[in-house]
Each structure stands twice: as C-alpha cells, then as structure tokens.
N, C-alpha and C positions, 0 to 999 in steps of 0.2 A: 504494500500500500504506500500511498504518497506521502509525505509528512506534510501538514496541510496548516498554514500558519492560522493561527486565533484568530475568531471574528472575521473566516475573509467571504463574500460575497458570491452570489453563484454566479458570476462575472468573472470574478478571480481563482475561482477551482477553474473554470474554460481555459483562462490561459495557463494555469498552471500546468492542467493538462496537456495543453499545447508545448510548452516548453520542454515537458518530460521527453518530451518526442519518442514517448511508449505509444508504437504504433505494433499492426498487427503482427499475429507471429509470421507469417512468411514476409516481414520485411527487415530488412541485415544481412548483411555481408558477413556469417559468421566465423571466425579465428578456428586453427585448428583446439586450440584449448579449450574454446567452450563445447563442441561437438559432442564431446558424452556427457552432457548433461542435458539433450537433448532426447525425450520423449520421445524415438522416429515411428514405433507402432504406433501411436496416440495420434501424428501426423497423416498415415496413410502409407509409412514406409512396410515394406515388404522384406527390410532388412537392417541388422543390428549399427548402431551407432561404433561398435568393434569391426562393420564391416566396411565404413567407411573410413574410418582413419585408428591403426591400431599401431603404436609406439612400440610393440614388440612381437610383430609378426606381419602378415602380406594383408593389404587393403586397398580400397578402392586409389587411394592419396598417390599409390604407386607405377599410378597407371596414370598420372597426370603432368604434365610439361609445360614449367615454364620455358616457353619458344622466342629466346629473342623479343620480349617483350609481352608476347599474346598467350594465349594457351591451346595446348596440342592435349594428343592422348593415342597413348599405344593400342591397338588396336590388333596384333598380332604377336607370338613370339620371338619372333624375327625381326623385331622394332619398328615396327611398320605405324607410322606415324596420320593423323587425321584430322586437320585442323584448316583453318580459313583460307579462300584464293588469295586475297588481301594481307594476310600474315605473312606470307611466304613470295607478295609480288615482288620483291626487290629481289630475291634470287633466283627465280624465273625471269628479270629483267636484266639482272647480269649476265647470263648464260644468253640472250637474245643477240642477234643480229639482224642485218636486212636479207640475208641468205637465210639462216634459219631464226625465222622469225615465230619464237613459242608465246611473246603474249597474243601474238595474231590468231598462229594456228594451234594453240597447244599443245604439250610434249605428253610424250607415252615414253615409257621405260618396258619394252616387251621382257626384259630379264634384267637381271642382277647389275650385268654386266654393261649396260645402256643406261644406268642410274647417271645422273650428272650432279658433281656436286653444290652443294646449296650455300653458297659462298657467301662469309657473314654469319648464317644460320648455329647460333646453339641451343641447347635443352637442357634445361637444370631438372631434375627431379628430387622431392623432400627423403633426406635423410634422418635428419633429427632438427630438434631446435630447443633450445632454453633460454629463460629468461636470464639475463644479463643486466638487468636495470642498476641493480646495485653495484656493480660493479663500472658501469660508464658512470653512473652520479657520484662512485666514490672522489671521483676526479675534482668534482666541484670545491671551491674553498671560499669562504665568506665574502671576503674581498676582491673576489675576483670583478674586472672590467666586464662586459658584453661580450668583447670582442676574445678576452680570453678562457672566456665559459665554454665558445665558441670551439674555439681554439684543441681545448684541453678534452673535450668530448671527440672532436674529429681524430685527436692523437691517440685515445685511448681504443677508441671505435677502429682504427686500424691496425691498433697492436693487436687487438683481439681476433683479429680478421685474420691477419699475418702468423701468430702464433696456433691459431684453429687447424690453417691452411699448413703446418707443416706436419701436425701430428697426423692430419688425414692427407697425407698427398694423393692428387690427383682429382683432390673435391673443389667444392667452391662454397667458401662462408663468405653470408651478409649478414650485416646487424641490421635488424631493422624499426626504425620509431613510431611504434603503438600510438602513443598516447604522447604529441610532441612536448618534448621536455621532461615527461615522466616517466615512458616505461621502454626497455629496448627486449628486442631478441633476435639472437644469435641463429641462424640457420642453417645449417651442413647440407648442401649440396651434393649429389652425382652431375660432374659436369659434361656431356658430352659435346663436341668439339665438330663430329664429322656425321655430318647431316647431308643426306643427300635425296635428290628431287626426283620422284618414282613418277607421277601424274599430273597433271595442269590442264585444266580445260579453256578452251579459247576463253580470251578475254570476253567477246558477245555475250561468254556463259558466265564467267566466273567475275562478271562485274556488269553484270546487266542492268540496264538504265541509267547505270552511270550517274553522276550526280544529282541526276531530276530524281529515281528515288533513294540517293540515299539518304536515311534516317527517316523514308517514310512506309508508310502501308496504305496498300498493299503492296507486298514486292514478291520479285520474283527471279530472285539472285541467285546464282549456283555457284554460293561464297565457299569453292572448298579446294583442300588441295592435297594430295597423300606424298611424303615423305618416307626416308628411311633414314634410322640412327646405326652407326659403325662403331665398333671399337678395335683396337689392337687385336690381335690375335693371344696375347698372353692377357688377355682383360685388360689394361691399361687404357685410357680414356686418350688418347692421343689425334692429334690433327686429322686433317687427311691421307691417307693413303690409299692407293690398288690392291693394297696387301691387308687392308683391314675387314673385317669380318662383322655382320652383323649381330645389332646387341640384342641380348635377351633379358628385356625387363622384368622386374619381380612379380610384376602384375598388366596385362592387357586386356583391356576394356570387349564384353559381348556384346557385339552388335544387333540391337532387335529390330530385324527387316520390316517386322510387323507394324512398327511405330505407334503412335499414341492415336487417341481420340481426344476431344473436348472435352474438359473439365477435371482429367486425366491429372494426377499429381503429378508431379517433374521437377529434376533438380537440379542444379548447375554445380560443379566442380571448377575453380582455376582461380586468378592469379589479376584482380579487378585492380587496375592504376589507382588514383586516387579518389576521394570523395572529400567533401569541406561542408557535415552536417553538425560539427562540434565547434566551428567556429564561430566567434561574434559577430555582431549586427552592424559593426563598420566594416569587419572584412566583405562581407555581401555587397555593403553598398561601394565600396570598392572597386568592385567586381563589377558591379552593375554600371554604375557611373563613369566608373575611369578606364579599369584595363580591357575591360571587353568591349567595349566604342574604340580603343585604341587598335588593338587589335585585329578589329574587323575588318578598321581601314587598311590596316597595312598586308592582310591576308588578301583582302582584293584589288591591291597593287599588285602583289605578288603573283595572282592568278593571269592577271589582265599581261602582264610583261610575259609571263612563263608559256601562256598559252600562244603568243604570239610568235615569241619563239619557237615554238613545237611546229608553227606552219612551214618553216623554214624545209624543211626536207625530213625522212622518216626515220635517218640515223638521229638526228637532233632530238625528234618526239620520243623515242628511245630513252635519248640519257635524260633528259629532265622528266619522264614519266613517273616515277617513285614519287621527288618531291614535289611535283604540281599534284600527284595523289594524296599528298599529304593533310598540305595545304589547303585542297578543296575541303576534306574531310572536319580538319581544323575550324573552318571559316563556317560550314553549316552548322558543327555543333556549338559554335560558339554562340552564333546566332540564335537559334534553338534554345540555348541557354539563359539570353540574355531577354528574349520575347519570353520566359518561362519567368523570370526574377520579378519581369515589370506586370503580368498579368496577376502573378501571385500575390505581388507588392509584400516578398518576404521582407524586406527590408523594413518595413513599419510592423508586421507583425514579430520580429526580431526585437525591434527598441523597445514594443509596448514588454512582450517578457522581459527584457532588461532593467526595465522601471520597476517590476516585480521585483527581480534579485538585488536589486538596488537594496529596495525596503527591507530585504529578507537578512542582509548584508548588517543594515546599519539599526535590527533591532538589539544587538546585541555586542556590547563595546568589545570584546575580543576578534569577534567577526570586523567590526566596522575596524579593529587598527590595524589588522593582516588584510584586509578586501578594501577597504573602504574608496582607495584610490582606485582600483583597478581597471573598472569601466575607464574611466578618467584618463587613464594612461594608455590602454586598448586607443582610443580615438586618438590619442595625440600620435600615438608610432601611425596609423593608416593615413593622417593627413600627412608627415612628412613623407608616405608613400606616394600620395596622391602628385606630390609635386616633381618624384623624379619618373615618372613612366616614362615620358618620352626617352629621356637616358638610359635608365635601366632597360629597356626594350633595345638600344642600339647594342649597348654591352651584351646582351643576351642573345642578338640574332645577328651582327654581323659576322662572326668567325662560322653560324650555319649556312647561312647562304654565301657565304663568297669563297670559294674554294682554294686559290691563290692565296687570301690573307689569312686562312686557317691553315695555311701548307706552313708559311713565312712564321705566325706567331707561333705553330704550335714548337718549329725549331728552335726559335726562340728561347721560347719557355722553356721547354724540356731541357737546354742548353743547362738553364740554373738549377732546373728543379732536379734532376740527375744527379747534381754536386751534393745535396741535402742526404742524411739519411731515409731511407727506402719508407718510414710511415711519415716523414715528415713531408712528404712529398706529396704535391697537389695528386689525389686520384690516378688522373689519367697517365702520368709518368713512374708510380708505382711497377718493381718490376714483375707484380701479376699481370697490373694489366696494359704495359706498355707494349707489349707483340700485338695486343688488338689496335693500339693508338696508331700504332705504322701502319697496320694493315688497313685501316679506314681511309687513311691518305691514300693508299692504293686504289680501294677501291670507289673515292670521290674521284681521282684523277682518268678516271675510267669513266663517268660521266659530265667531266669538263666539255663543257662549252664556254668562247668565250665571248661571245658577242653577250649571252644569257650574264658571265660573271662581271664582265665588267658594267652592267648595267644597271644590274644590283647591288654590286657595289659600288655604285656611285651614289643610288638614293640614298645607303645607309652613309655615304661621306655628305651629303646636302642634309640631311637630317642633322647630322649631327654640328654641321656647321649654324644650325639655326638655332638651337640650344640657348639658353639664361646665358649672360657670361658665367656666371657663376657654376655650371657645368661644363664647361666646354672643355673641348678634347682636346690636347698643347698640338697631339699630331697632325689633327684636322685644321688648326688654326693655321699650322705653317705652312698648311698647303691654299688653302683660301685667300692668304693673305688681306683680311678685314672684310673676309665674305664674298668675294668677288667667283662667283661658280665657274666663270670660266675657267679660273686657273686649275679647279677641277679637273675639268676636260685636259686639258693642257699633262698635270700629272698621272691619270689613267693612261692617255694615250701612250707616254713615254714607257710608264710600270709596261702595261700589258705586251710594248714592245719589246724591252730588254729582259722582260726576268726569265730567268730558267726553272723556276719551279712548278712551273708547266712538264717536265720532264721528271719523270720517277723516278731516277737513275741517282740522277741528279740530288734528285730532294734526298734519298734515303741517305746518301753521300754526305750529306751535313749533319745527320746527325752524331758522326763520329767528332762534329768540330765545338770548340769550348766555345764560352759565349764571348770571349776576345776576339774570339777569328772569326764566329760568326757577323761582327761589329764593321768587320773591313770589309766584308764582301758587296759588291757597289749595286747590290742588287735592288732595285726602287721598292719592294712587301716587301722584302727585310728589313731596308732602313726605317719602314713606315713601322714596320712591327717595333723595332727597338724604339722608335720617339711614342708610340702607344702603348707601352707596358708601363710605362713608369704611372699613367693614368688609369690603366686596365688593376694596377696592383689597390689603388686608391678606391679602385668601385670594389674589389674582392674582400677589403677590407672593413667597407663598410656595409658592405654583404653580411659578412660575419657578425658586426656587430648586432645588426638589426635581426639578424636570427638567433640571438643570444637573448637579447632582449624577447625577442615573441615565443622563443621557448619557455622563458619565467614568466610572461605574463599569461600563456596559453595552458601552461603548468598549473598555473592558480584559478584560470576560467576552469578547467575541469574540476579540480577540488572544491572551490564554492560549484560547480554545479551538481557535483554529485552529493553535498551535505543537503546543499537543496532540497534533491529529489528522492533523497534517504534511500540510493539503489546505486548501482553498477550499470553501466552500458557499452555496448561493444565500439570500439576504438574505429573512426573512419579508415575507409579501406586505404593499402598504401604498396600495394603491388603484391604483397603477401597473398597466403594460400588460405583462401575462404569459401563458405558455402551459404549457397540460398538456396533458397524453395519456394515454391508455388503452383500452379495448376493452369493447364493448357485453357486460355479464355480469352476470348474476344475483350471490345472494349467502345465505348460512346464518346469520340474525340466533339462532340458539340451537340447541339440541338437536333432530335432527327435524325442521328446519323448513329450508325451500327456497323461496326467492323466483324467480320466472324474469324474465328480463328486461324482458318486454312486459306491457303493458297494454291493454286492447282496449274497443270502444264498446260490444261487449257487456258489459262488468265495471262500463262507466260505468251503465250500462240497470239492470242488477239492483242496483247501491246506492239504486236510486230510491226513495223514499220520500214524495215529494208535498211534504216539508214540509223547508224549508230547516236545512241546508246539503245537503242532497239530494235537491235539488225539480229535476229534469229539464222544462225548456219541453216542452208536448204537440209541439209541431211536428217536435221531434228524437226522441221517440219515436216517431211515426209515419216518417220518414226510418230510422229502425232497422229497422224493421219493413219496409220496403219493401224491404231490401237492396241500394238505390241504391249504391253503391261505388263505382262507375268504375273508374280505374284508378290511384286510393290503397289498393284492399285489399290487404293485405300476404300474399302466397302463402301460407305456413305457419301463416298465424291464421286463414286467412276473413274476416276483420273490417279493420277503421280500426284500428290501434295506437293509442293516446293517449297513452300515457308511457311512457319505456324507464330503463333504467339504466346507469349505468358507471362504471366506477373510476379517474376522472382525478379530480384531487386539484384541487377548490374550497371557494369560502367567500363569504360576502357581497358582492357588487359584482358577483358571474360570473351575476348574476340578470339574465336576458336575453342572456346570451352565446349566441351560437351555435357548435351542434353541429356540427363540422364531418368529412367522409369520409375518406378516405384522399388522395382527388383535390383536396382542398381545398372541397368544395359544400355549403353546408348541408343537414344531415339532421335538426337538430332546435335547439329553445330550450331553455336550464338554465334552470333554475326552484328546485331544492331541492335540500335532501339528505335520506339516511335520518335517522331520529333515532338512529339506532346513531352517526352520521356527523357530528354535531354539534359534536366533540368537536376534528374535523380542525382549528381554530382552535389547537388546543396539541398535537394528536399525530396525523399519517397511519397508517394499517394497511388494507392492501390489502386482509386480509378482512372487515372491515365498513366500511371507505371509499367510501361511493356517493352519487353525486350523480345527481340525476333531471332529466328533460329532458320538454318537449312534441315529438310526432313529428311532426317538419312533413309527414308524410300527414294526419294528424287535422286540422293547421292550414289547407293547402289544402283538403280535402275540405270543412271544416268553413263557410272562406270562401263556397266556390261554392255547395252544397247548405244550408245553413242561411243564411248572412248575406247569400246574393244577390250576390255580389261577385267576382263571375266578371272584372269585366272590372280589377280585383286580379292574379287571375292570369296574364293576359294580358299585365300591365305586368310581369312577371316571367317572360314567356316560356313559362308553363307550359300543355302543352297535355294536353288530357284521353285 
C-alpha cells in the first residue's frame, strides 16, 4: 500500500497515484533479479520462473544475444542466429557492391561454406552478474568536486572491468548503472567475435515501406535476418577465421510454426536501450522544449544533404545507406516522441506531483535539510543545460558524421591517451577495446565519400562559428577569422585536398607516432585536430562534472521518491537484460478507429505499388497468387500473418528480440513500435502502448517458398 500523507484530498490520492507510476502488471522492463519473484503461473505462463533465467543451470537467458546493440537468439545448435533485417543492415551493406548487390537482391548462404562474414557484428550472451554498488560508491569521499566523483567512479568502474576480464579471459565484463548514482552491476559476458551472414532478404522485403511506415501500423515489414556464430576450434572465442567452427550454445530457442492468436499471452526476452521514466519534470521539459526541436532540425538537414547525395550514383547510395538509415529512424522517433510529450502535457502533470513531494519533503525538518533544496537545484543544472545545446550537440556529432576529423582526432587523442595507464585511459583507447577503435576507422573509410564529408563538415564548422562568444571553439575561430564563412570554404577546400587520411595505410601508420611527431605533420585535420582538443578537453571536463553533479542529485530524487511511495520500483531500462509481458491485442489510436492485431501477405500485396518503398519482387506476387501456404497459414486469416501486435512495454535495443508463447517458443521478432508508442521512453499507457513484431509464420514461410532455404528450417527442426 501507499503511504498516504494526513488529511490529503481525493484530488491528492489521484496524483499520488499518479506519481507512484504503479501501473499495470504487464508494464516494466523487468531486471534479471526480480524474475523469480514473479508469479508466471498466476500470469498465464506455461512455465517456471527457473525456466526462464536460472543462475545455476541452462534457461531461457541463454539462448538470448546481445547483437551489436539489438537482440538476436539462437535458434539452432549450430548457433544459428535470428534477429532483425535492420540489426544486421550494416553488415549486409559492407559485404555489398554494385556487382553483387545483397541489399538489392538479397544473399543466401546455400552451405556453410558460402556464409560471409558479418563484419563489425558481435554477440554477448549473460554469464553471470552481481551487484557491485558498494564497491564503485566505496570510491566516493566527502569532499570530493563533481568532476572528481566523476572521475573516481569511471576509474574504479574500469579496474573492475579490467581485473573481471582477466580472471575470465576470453569474456566481456560491463558494469552497468541501475539506479544513476546508486546502484551498479557487474556482468560477465560470453563474447563472440565471429558472426557470420547465413540469409538476407531483399531490401523491398526486409524494409518495406521504408520510412512512410516506419513506426507505424499497419505494417508489413519482413524485418528479419539469420546469422551464424563461430568459435575457435579449441573453444576459444576468437576473430575471424576459415578455420573456425561453429558455436554451440547452452541453450536455443523452439520455434513454434504455429504462432499465436489474439489475446494470446506473449513475452519479450532482450536487451531495451534506454528509458527516462525516473527522471524529473525539468528533464522532460528539457526534452520537450530544447533538445528535441534541436535535434529535429538538424536530423532533417542531415536527411535532406544525405539523401541528395545518394542521387549521385549507386556506389555513393551504398556507402551512406547505414547512416541516412539511421538518421531517418532517429528523426521519426524523435518526433513521435516529442508530439507524445506535448499531447500528454507530461511536463505539467510532472511539476503538479513535484508540488506534492515538495510538501511531502518539507513536512518534516530532517526530510526538509537533506531534500529541501533539491527540486531547487534539479532546475538550476537543466537551465545551464538548456543554454549549451547548440555546443554540446557540435561536440557530440561532429567527430560522427565527419569521417576525416574523426580519423585526425581520434590519432590525436589516442597519441596521449596510450601514454596514461590502461584504466586511466579514455574508453575507447583502453587496450580491450582499442583493436575495435582501429577497426571502425576501417570500416568508416570504407564508406567515405567526400563531397557527403566535407559538406557536413562544414555545417558543423558554421554552426559552431555562430556560437555565444563565450563558447566558441579557438579552432573554428582561427579558421573564420571574425566569422567570415568564406574563409571556411577556402580551409575545407585546401584540408580535403592535401590530407592523406583518406588512405588507411596511411592512417593506421600514425598510430605508431607520439603526439610530438604527430604535431609536425603539415596535415590540415590534424592540425585542426590539435588546435581543437585543447577545447574538446574543456567540454569532456565539464561533461564530467555535470554528470557528477546529476548522479547526487538523481541519487537523492530516487531516495525521496521511494520514502514517498513507501515501495521499490524497477530501475529505467539501460541496455541491460530485461523482461516484459503482455498479450497479443489490437488497439484504438483515436476516435472511430480500431487497429486489429494481425497483418496479412494479402495487406503486404495491395500496398504494392511497383515503385519503392513499395515495390513487391514479381516472384512473391506470383507465390501470393498461387496460395502456396503450407502449413504457416494462420486459420482465422486464410493468409501468412506478417506482423502482429502487443502490449509489453519496449524501447530501443528489444529490436530483434524474440516473441516468445506462453511455453516459452518463439512466435515472432520485435521490430517496432506504434508511433502513438514512441513516447514509452518517458511514459507506459496500456492503451496506446504497442510494440510490433514479425510473425515467424511469415518468416518461415517466407525462408522456404521465397528465399529457397528450406534446409534453414530443417536446422530448426521445422517440419512442413
């Protein structure tokens, strides 16, 4: 029950209720630690809470992959991998050319030995995890600055990582932050390394409608892709090779051909990016007011140049395909997000419960001298946010989009941070993870263009030329000399002509050089890189401090809010390995309007249009038309289902999670959400909370009768 203050109003139980944000049970992202304390008979499961995640012995947990970001799932013993077209398009776009062109036409691996590797591509799967909190907060000391909270946390969080990683070689620990500022855990990895690309269906399939529906319904996307994991021949989790054998998981996921119906319980397994439903009422408006107007703008610059670019010829549309796919995706749900903030008007129902905790705060003088500030100080750090976004967005996205100045600083950098000992050293030049930092320069220089680089890199040098004085960049100043853009122009054209870091040979070549020699070399991004780091060090620094600071004041919002609400509540999601549930169900996005749950091959047939993002390959219309089905048509449709819906509460990273039954078997792949559903990242509501899925009827059906890949099925036991 709620702890409910004296004398309040039934005005004041609504918002309290409100603020507990105790909403239904199928909504949360839940932690592998709460799992067994989970009812799942009482739910509708068909199976044991031990059968989903068991700390000492084989479970569902072990059959799921974190993919490079998204989440997969074994699917075979042979490590036959089952997860999103979109998770896996960058390595299906590396392996492309205008000769063999697989996002065109899609790739088949008839054998083993026709597998291509999925370059970039790794899979972590949960080995163990414990909490660690006390040991990163022992770090802490009274007087510490912001910046050295900061500091002392990221130094401890790496020895811990470093020290994990040697007693288990060959795994992969992260610590990861529960509860910012309050709670860590440590998580031991199986890392595998050599991923390789078994199936890929044409792009027409496996990104159909293209941006008109994505994040909407109905759809009719065949978002899927099959891989396969290798390891060494003596088990050893090692690169790539010809000579490596594939892995055989602890556990892979049964495929039910039969797939679900409506109202059908369902559950999701994987690995959800973020959520921001424990934050304050100025971070929202934040969000609302400042960085997501910001953002919008500069995601449809970035669209409008990239696309334009991509007319240029089909090698060009090629290498910027990944990040204009990004970017679009970005730019819808931000939007999605930000028309969800302004209809909900979370941000005043936010301050009114603040006004609550206010009074809850200041009923009682040991509460008011520990709390009393705290709103107080919450608002004053988001207003000095509010006034650097333009900058903090340049610092933050020009070393991603410009390929040249991220070649130049990252040598730069890594020149100094190399010289530091191994945890004191920024992330990326650690030497876990420095063989990936080179190989990304690789494989950005692999999608170099440069009429696209230097174009983008110029908005982000006139951006930053128009900056407060009081931010401005020293290196951008010396090249504008008092703003004049031309001179811009004048300094890209010379850079883009003389540098050699356009050449991989080349780049890799300097990293053997100290940051003395790198200083002489007359390279125009390099020298721009060394007059920019001494400013670049200045924003990292007060990076740190400001995350120092909102870890102790977001430390103290959770603690008054949970004396508050006299209970515990689950920690926003943060890439870690959680579980939702819910039940296959339509949805009423407005007045009059009824969405049903399923999607059908006939729905995919009449969006046809011939001409892309809704150009159906002839061969799958004729396959429609023949009413080939087998024994994927779904009774109640007549047809192939293609995408369904349901109302378990996900978000970014649950792309490619699998759909799983009652029995625990997969019935389909998450893929999306509504664009009502966008929003889920700062607020659940069952009645327009849905996330869409592919129907793995569509997906087998689709294997055998279109992509020939029968003996696919086979390696997964399914028979027709």
């Amino acid at each position: 029950m709620l702890r409910l203050i004296k004398n309040s109003s039934i005005a004041f139980i609504v918002i309290l209720l409100f603020i507990s944000q105790t909403l239904s049970s199928e909504e949360g992202m839940i932690p592998l630690s709460e799992i067994n304390k989970l009812d799942l008979k009482a739910l509708g499961f068909q199976i044991e809470s031990s059968d989903l995640y068991n700390p000492n012995g084989v479970s569902l947990i072990d059959a799921i992959i974190n993919l490079s970001g998204c989440t997969a799932s074994f699917v075979s013993p042979d490590g036959l991998i089952l997860t999103n077209y979109h998770c896996a398009f960058n390595a299906v776009q590396a392996v492309t050319t205008e000769k063999n062109d697989y996002l065109q036409n899609g790739f088949i691996a008839m054998n083993r030995g026709e597998e291509l590797q999925a370059k970039g591509v790794t899979a972590r799967v949960i080995e163990s995890y414990r909490d660690v909190s006390n040991e990163i907060l022992s770090v802490i000391k009274p007087k510490m600055s912001f910046t050295e909270r900061t500091k002392a946390i990221e130094k401890k969080t790496k020895n811990l990582i470093v020290e994990t990683e040697k007693k288990f070689p060959g795994r992969r620990a992260e610590v990861a932050e529960m509860f910012i500022g309050k709670t860590y855990i440590l998580f031991i990895y199986t890392y595998l390394k050599d991923i390789r690309l078994v199936y890929a269906p044409p792009r027409s399939i496996g990104e159909y409608g293209g941006e008109i529906d994505n994040w909407m319904w109905p759809r009719h996307t065949g978002d899927f892709t099959v891989l396969r994991a290798y390891t060494a021949k003596n088990g050893s989790f090692d690169d790539y090779s010809p000579e490596n054998i594939p892995y055989h998981p602890k556990k892979h996921l049964q495929v039910a051909p039969e797939g679900v119906k409506e109202e059908d319980i369902v559950f999701v397994l994987g690995y959800p990016g973020t959520t921001n439903r424990h934050r304050p009422a100025d971070f929202v408006s934040f969000e609302e007011e400042v960085r997501m107007p910001y953002m919008i703008g500069l995601y449809e610059w970035m669209i409008n140049t990239l696309e334009r670019m991509s007319l240029k010829n089909r090698s060009t549309e090629i290498k910027l395909a990944p990040q204009l796919k990004g970017i679009w995706n970005n730019a819808k749900r931000t939007k999605g997000q930000l028309e969800g903030l302004t209809k909900l008007k979370l941000t005043d129902k936010m301050r009114k419960n603040e006004q609550i905790l206010q009074k809850f705060i200041d009923e009682k003088p040991d509460r008011q001298k520990k709390y009393g500030q705290l709103l107080t100080r919450i608002q004053a750090f988001y207003s000095e946010k509010r006034k650097d976004i333009a900058s903090d967005s340049i610092f933050g996205y020009i070393r991603k989009y410009s390929i040249l100045f991220n070649n130049a600083f990252t040598l730069y950098e890594a020149s100094i941070e190399r010289k530091k000992a191994d945890t004191d050293r920024e992330s990326l030049y650690m030497d876990r993870n420095f063989d990936k930092t080179k190989k990304n320069i690789e494989k950005d220089l692999n999608n170099y263009d440069e009429e696209t680089d230097k174009t983008v890199f110029k908005e982000f040098l006139v951006r930053s030329a128009q900056l407060p004085d009081q931010q401005q960049i020293t290196a951008v100043t010396q090249i504008v000399s008092g703003g004049k853009n031309g001179t811009i122009d004048a300094f890209l054209e010379n850079a883009y002509k003389q540098t050699q870091l356009k050449d991989l040979k080349f780049v890799m070549g300097l990293f053997e050089k100290s940051t003395e020699e790198l200083k002489l070399i007359p390279d125009p991004f390099l020298q721009f890189a060394v007059a920019f780091y001494s400013t670049f060090k200045q924003q990292k620094e007060k990076e740190k401090r400001q995350k120092g600071e909102l870890d102790e004041l977001l430390s103290h919002f959770i603690d008054i809010k949970k004396e508050f609400l006299g209970k515990e509540f689950i920690p926003d999601a943060n890439s870690t390995f959680r579980l939702t549930y819910g039940h296959i169900r339509g949805y009423s996005p407005a007045d009059a309007v009824y969405y049903r749950p399923f999607t059908t091959l006939k729905g995919l047939i009449e969006k046809n249009t011939g001409i892309e993002p809704f150009s159906v390959p002839p061969r799958l219309i004729k396959l429609f038309d023949e009413k080939n089905f087998g024994s994927f048509q779904a009774a109640g449709l007549n047809d192939i289902p293609v995408a369904m819906l349901y109302d378990t509460d996900t978000t970014g990273g649950n792309s490619g999670s699998p759909v799983l039954d009652a029995k625990g078997r997969m019935v389909g792949l998450n893929f999306d959400r509504v664009y009502q559903a966008t929003i889920n990242d700062y607020a659940w509501d069952k009645s327009y909370s849905r996330s869409i899925g592919l129907d793995i009827r569509f997906v087998l059906w689709f294997l055998d009768k279109f992509g020939g890949a029968r003996y696919l099925l086979e390696e997964m036991k399914i028979e027709e």
